[in-house]
mmCIF file as gemmi writes it, N, C-alpha and C atoms, coordinates in Angstrom:
data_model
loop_
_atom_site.group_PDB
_atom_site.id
_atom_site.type_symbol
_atom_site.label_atom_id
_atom_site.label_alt_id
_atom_site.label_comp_id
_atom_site.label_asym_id
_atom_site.label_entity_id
_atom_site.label_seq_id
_atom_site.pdbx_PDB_ins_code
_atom_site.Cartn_x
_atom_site.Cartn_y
_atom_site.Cartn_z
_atom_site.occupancy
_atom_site.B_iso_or_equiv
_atom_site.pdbx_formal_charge
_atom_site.auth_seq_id
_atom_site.auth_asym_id
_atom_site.pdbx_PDB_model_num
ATOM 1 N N . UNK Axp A 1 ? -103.267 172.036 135.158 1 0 ? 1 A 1
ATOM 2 C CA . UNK Axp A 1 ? -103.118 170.958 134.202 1 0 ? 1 A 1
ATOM 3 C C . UNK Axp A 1 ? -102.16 171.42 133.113 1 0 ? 1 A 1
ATOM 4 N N . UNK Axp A 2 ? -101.359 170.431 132.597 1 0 ? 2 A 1
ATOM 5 C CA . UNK Axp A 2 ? -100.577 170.9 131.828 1 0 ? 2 A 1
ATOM 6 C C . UNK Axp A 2 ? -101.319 170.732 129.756 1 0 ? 2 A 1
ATOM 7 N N . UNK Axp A 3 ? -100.125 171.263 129.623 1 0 ? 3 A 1
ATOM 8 C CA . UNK Axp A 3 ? -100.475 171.719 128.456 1 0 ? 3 A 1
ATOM 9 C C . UNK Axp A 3 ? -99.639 170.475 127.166 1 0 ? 3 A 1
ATOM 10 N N . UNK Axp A 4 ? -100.163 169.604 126.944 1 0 ? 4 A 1
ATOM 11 C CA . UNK Axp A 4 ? -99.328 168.707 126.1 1 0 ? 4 A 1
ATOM 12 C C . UNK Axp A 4 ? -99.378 168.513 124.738 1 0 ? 4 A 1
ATOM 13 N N . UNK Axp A 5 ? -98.519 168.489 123.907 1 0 ? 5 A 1
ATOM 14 C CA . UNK Axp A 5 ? -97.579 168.473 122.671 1 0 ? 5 A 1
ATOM 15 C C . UNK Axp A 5 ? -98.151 166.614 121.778 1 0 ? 5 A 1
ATOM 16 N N . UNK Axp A 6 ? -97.806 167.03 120.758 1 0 ? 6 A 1
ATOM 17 C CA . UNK Axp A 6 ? -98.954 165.726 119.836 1 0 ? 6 A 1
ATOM 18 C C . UNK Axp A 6 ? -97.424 164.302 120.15 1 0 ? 6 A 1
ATOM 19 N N . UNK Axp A 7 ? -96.159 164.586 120.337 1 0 ? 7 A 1
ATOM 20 C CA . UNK Axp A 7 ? -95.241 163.804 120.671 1 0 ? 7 A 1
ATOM 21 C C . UNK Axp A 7 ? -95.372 163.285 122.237 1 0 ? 7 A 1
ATOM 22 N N . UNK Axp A 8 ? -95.832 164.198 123.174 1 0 ? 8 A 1
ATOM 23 C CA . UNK Axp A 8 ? -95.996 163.946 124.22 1 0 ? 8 A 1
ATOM 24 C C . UNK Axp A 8 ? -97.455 162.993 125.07 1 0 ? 8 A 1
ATOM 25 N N . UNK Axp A 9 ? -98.269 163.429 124.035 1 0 ? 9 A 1
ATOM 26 C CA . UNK Axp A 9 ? -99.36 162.434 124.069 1 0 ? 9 A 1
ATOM 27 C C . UNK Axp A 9 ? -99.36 160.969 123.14 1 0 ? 9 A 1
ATOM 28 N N . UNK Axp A 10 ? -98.452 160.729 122.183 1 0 ? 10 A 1
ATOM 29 C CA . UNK Axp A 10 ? -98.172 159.52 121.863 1 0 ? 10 A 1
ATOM 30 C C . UNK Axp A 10 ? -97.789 158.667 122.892 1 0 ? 10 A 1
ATOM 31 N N . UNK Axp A 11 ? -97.032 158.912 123.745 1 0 ? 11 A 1
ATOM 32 C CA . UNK Axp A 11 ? -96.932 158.267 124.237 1 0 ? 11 A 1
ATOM 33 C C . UNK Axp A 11 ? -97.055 157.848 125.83 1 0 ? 11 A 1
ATOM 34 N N . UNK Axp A 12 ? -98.239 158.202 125.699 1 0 ? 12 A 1
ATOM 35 C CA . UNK Axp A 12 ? -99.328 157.939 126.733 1 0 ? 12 A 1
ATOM 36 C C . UNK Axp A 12 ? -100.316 156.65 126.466 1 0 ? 12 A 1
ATOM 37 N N . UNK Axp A 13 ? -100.214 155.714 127.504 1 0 ? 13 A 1
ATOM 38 C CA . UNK Axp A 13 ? -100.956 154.381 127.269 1 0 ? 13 A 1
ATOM 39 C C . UNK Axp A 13 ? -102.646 154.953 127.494 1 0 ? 13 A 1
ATOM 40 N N . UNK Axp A 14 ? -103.206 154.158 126.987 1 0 ? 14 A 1
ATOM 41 C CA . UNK Axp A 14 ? -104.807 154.342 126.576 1 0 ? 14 A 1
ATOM 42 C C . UNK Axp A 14 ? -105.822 154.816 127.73 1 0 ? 14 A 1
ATOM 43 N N . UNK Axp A 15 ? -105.359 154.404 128.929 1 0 ? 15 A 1
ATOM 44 C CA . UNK Axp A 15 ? -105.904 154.493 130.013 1 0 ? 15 A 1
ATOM 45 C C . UNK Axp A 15 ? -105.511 155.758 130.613 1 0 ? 15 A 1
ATOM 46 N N . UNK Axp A 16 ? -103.953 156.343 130.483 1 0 ? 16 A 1
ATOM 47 C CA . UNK Axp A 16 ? -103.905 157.772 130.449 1 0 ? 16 A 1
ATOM 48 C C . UNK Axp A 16 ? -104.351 158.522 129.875 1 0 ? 16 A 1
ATOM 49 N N . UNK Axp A 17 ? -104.148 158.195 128.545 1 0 ? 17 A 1
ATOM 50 C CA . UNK Axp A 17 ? -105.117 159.18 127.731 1 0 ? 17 A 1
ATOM 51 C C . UNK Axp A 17 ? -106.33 159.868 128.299 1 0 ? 17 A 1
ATOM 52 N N . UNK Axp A 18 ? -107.478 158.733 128.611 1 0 ? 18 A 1
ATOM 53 C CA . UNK Axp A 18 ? -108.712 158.837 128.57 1 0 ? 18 A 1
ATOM 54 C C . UNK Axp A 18 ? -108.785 159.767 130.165 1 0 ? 18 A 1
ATOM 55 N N . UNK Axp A 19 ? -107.631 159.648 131.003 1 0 ? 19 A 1
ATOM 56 C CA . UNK Axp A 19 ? -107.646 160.169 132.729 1 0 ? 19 A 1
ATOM 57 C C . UNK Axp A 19 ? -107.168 161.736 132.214 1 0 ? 19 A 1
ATOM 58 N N . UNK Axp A 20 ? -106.624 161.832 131.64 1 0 ? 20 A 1
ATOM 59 C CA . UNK Axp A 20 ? -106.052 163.438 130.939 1 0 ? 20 A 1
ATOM 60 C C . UNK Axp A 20 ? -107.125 163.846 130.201 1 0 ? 20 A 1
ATOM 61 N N . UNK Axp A 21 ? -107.687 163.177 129.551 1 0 ? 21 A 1
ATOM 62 C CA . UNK Axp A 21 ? -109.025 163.951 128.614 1 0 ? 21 A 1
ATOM 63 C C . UNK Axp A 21 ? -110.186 164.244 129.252 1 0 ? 21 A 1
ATOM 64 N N . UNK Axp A 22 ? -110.318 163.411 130.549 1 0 ? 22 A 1
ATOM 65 C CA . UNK Axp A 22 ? -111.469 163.778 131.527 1 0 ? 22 A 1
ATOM 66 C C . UNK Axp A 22 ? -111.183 165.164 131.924 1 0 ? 22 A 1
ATOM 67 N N . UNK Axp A 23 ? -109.658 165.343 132.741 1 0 ? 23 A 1
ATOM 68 C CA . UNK Axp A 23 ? -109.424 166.302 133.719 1 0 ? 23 A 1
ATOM 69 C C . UNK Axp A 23 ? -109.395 167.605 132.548 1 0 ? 23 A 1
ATOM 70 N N . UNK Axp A 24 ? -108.814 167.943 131.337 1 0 ? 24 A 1
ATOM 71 C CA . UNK Axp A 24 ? -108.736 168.619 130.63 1 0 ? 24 A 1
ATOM 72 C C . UNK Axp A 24 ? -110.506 169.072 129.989 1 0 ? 24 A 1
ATOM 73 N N . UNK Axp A 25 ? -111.512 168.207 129.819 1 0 ? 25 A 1
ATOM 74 C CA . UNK Axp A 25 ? -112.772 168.496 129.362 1 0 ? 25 A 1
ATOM 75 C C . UNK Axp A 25 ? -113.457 169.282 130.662 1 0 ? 25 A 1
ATOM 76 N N . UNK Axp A 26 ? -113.381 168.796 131.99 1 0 ? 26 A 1
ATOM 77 C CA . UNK Axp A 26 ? -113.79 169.565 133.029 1 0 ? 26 A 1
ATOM 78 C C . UNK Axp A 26 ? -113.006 170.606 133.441 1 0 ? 26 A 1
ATOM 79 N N . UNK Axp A 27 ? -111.49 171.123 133.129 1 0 ? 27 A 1
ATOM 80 C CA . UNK Axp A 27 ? -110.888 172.636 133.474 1 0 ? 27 A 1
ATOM 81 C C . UNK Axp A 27 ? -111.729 173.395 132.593 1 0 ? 27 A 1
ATOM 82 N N . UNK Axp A 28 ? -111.793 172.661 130.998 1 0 ? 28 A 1
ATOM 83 C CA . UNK Axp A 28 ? -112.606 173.909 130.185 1 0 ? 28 A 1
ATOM 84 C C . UNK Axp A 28 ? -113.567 173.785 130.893 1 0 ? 28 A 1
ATOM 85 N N . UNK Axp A 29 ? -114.597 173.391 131.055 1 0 ? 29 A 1
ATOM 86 C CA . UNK Axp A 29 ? -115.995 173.507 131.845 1 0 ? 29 A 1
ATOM 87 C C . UNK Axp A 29 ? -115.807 174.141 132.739 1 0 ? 29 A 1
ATOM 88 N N . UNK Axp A 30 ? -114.731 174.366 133.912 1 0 ? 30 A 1
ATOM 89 C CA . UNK Axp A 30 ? -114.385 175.177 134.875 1 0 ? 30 A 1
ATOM 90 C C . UNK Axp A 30 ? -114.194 176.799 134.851 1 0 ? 30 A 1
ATOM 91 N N . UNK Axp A 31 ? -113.306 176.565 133.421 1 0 ? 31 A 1
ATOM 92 C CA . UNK Axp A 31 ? -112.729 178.05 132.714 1 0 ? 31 A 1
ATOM 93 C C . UNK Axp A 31 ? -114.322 178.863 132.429 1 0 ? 31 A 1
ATOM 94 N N . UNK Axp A 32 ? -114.785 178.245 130.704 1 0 ? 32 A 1
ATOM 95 C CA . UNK Axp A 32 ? -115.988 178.538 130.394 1 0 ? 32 A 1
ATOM 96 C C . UNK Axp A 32 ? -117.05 179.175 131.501 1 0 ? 32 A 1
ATOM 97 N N . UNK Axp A 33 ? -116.969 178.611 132.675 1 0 ? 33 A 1
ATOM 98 C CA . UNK Axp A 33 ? -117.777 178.781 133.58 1 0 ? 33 A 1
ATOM 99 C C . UNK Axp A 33 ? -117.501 180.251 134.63 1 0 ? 33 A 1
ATOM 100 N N . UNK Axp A 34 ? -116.063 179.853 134.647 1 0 ? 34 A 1
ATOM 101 C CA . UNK Axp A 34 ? -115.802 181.629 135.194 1 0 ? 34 A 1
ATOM 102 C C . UNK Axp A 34 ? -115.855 182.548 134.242 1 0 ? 34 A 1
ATOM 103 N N . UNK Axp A 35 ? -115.798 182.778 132.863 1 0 ? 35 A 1
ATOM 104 C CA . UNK Axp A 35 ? -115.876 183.341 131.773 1 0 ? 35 A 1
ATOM 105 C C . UNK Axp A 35 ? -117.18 183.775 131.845 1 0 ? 35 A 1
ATOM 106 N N . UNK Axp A 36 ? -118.29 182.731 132.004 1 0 ? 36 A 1
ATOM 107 C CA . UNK Axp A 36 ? -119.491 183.544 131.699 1 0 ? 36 A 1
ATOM 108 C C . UNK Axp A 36 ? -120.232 184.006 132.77 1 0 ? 36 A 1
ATOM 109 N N . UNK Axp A 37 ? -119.522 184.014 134.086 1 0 ? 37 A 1
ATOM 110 C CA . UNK Axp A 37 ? -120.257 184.226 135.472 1 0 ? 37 A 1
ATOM 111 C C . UNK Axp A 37 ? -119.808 185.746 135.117 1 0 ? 37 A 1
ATOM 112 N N . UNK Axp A 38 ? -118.739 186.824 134.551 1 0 ? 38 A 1
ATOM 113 C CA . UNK Axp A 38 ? -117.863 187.755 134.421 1 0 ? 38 A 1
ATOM 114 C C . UNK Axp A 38 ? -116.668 187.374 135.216 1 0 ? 38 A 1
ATOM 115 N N . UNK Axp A 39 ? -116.127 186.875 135.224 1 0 ? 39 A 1
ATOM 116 C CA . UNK Axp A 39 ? -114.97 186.583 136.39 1 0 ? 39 A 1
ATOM 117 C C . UNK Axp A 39 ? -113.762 186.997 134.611 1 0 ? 39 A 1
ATOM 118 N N . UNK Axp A 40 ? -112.78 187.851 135.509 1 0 ? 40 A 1
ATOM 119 C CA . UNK Axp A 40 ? -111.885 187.769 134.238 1 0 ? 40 A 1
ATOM 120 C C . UNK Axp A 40 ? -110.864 187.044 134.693 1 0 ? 40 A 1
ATOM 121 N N . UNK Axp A 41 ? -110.11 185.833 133.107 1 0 ? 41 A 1
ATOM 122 C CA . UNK Axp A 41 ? -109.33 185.296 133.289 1 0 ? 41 A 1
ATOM 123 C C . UNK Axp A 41 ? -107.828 185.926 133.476 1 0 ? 41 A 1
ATOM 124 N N . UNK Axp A 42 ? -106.867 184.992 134.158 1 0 ? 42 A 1
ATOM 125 C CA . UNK Axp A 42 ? -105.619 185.442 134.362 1 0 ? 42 A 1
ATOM 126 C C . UNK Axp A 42 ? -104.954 185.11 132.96 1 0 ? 42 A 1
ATOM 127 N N . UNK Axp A 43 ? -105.029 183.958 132.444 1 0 ? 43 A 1
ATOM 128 C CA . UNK Axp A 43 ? -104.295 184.045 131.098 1 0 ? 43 A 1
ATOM 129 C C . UNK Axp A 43 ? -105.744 183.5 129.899 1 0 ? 43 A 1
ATOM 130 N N . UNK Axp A 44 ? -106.286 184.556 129.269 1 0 ? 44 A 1
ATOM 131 C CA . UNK Axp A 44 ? -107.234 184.604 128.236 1 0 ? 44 A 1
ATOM 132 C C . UNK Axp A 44 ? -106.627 183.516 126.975 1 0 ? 44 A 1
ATOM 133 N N . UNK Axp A 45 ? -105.564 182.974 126.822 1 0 ? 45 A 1
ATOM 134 C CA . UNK Axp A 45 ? -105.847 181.814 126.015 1 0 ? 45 A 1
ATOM 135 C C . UNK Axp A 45 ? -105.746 180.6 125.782 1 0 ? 45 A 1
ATOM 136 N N . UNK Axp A 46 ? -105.389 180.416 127.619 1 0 ? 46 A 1
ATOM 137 C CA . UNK Axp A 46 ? -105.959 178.955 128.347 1 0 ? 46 A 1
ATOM 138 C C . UNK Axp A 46 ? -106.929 178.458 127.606 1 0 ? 46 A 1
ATOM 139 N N . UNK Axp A 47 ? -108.074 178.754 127.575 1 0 ? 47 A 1
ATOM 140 C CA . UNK Axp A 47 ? -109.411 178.057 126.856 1 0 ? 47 A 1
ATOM 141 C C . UNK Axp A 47 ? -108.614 176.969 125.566 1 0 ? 47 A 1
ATOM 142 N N . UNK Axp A 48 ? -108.562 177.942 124.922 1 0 ? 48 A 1
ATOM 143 C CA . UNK Axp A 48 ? -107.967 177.876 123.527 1 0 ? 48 A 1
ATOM 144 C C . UNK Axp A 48 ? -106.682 176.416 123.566 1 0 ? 48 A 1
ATOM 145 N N . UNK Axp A 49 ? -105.782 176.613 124.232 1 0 ? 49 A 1
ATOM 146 C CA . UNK Axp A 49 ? -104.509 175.624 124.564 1 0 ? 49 A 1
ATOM 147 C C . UNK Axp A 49 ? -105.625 174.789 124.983 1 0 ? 49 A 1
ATOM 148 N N . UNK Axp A 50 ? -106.494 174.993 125.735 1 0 ? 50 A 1
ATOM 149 C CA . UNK Axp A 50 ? -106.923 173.02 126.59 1 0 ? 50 A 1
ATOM 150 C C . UNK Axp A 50 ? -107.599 172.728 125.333 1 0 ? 50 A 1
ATOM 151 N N . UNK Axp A 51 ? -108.252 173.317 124.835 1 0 ? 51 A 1
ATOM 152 C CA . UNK Axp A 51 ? -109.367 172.673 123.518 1 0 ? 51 A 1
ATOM 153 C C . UNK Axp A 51 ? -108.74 172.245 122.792 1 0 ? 51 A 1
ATOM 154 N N . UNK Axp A 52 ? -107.413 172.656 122.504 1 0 ? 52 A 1
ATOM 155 C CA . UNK Axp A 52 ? -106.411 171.735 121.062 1 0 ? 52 A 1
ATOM 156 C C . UNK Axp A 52 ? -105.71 170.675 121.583 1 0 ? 52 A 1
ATOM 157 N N . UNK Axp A 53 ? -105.535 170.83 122.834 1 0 ? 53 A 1
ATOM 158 C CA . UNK Axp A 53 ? -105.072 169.633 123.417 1 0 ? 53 A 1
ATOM 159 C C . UNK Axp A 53 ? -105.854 168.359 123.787 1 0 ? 53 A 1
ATOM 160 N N . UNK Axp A 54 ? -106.893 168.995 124.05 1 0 ? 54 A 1
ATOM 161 C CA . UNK Axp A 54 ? -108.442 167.627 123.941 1 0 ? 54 A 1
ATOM 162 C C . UNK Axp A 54 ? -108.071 167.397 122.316 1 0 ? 54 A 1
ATOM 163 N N . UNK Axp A 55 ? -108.582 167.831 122.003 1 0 ? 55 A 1
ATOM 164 C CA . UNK Axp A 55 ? -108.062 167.672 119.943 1 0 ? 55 A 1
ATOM 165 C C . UNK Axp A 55 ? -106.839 166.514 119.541 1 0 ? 55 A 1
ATOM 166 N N . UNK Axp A 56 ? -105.798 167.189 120.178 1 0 ? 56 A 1
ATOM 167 C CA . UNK Axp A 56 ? -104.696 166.042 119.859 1 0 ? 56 A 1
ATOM 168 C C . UNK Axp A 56 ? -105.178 164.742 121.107 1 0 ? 56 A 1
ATOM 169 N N . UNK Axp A 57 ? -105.362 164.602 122.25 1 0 ? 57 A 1
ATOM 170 C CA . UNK Axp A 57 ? -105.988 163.635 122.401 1 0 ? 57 A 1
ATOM 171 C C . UNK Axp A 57 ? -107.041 162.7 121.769 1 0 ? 57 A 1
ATOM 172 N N . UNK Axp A 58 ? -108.113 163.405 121.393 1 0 ? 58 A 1
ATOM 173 C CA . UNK Axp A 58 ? -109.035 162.427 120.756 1 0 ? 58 A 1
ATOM 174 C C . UNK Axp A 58 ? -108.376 161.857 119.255 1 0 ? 58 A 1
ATOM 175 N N . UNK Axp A 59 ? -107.607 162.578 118.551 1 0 ? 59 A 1
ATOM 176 C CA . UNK Axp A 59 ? -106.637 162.325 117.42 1 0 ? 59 A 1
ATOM 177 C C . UNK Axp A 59 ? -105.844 160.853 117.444 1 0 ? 59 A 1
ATOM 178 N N . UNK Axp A 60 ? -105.265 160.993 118.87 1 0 ? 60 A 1
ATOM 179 C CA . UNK Axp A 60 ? -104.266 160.199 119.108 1 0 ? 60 A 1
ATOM 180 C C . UNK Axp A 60 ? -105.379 158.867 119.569 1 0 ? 60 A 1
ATOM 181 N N . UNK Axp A 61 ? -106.015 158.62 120.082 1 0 ? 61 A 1
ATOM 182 C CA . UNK Axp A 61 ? -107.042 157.783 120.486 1 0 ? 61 A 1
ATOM 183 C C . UNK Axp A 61 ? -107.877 157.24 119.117 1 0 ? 61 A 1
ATOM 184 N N . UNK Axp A 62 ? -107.935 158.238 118.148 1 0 ? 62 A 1
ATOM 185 C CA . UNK Axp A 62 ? -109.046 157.582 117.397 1 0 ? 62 A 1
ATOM 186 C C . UNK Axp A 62 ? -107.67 156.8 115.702 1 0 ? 62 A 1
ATOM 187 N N . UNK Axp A 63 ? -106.922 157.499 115.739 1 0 ? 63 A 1
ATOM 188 C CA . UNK Axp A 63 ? -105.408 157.016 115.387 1 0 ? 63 A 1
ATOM 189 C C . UNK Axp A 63 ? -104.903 155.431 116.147 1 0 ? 63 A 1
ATOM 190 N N . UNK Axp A 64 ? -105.026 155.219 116.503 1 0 ? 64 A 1
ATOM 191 C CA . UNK Axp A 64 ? -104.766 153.766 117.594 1 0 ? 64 A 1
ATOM 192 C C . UNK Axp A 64 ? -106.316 152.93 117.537 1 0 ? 64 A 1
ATOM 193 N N . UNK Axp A 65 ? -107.268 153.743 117.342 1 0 ? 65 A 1
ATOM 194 C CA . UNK Axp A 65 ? -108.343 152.654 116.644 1 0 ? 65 A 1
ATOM 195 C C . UNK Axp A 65 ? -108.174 152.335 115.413 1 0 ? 65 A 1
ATOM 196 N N . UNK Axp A 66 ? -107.756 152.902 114.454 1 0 ? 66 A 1
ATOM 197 C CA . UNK Axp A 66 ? -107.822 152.53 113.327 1 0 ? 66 A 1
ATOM 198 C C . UNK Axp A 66 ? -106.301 151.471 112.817 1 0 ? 66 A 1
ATOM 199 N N . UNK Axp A 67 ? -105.534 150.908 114.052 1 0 ? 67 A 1
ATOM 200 C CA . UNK Axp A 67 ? -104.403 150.541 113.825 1 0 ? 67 A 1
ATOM 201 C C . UNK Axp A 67 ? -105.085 148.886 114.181 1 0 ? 67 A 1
């Protein structure tokens, strides 16, 4: 999954949004999950990049409610 930018999620229609915020909430759940089985990660701050990127998603979503 990629890694997207607060310009790059503007302009994503509402229904993308919400299909990117699914797949991005279940990689962390995926990650998290090899993390605590001991499995070591290949790049340790994956976690970190998907969680700010859920962030600017819900941003951008709750930004367009208030419009």
């Amino acid at each position: 999954m990629a890694i997207f930018r607060a310009r790059e999620v503007a302009q994503f229609s509402d229904v993308e949004l919400e299909e990117q915020l699914a797949k991005l909430q279940l990689e962390v759940l995926q990650e998290n999950g090899k993390v605590s089985a001991g499995g070591a990660m290949e790049n340790p701050g994956r976690i970190r990049e998907l969680r700010r990127t859920i962030a600017r998603i819900k941003t951008e979503q709750s930004s367009r409610q208030m419009k």
